[in-house]
N, C-alpha and C positions, 0 to 999 in steps of 0.2 A: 567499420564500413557502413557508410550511409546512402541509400538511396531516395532520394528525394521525389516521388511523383506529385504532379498539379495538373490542372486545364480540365478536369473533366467539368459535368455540371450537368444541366437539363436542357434538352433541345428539341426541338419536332422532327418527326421523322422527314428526312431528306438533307436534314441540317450536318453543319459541319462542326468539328471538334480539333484540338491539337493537342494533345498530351507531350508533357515533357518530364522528363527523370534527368536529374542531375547527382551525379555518384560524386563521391568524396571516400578517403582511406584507402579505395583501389587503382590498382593500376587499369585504369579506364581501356587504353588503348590494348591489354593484354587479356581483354574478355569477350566474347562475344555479347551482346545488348537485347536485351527482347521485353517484349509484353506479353504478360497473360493476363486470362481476364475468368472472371466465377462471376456464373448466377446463383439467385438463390433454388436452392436444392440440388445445385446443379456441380458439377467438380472441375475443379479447375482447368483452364486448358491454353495452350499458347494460341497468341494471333499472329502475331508477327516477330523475327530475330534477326539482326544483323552484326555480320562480323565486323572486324576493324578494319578488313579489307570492302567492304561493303557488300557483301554476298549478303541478300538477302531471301528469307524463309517466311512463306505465308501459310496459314490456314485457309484451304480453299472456301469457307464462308464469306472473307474480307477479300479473298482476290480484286483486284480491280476496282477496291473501294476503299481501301487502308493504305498506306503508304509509309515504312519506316524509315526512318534517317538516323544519321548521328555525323555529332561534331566533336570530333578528340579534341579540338586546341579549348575547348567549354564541358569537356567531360557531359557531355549531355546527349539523351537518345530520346528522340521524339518520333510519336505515333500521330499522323495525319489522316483522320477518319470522316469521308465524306460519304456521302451516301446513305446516312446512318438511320439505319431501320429496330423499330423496337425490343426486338430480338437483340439487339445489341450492349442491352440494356445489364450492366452489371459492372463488378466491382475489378477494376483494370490494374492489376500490377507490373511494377516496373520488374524485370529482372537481369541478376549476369549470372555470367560461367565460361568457363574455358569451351565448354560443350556443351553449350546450351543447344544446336542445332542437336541433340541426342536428347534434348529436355533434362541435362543435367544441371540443376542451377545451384548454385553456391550462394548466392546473394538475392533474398528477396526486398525490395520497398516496401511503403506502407500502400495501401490502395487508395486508389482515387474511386467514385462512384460516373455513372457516366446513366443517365437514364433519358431515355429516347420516347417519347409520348407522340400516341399513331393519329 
């Protein structure tokens, strides 16, 4: 099982981002999709999750500033981050699981870094 994440990088605050994960080895459409993201010193925590029916779950931090998608026929789950304030500043993983809306995750990617300069 491979999880692919990209797109993060450096931006100014108010700038925008797109994250994308592209899975491989799983059955894509039989997981739920999410991101989480860690600062430093800080513990990990989800931002946003969506199932394969498209039910989506946010961190109320990103409410109304993050945006998650996915596309079964591309195995791919992408996080649309506008708004983006320094705070937001840290290292974004891809993740699945059956239950991931319970934060049980079965499958982590590697991180992307995402840093946000005020």
């Amino acid at each position: 099982v491979q999880l692919q994440a990209s797109g993060g990088g450096l931006v100014q605050a108010g700038g925008s981002l797109r994250l994308s994960c592209v899975a491989s080895g799983v059955i894509f459409s039989a997981n739920t999709m999410g991101w989480y993201r860690q600062a430093p010193g800080k513990q990990r925590e989800l931002v946003a999750a969506v199932t394969n029916a498209g039910t989506t779950k946010y961190a109320d931090f990103v409410k109304g500033r993050f945006t998650i998608s996915r596309d079964n026929a591309k195995n791919t789950v992408y996080l649309q981050m506008n708004n983006l304030k320094p705070e937001d500043t840290a290292v974004y993983y891809c993740a699945a699981g059956r239950r991931l809306f319970s934060e049980m995750v079965d499958y982590w990617g590697q991180g992307t870094q995402v840093t946000v300069s005020s």
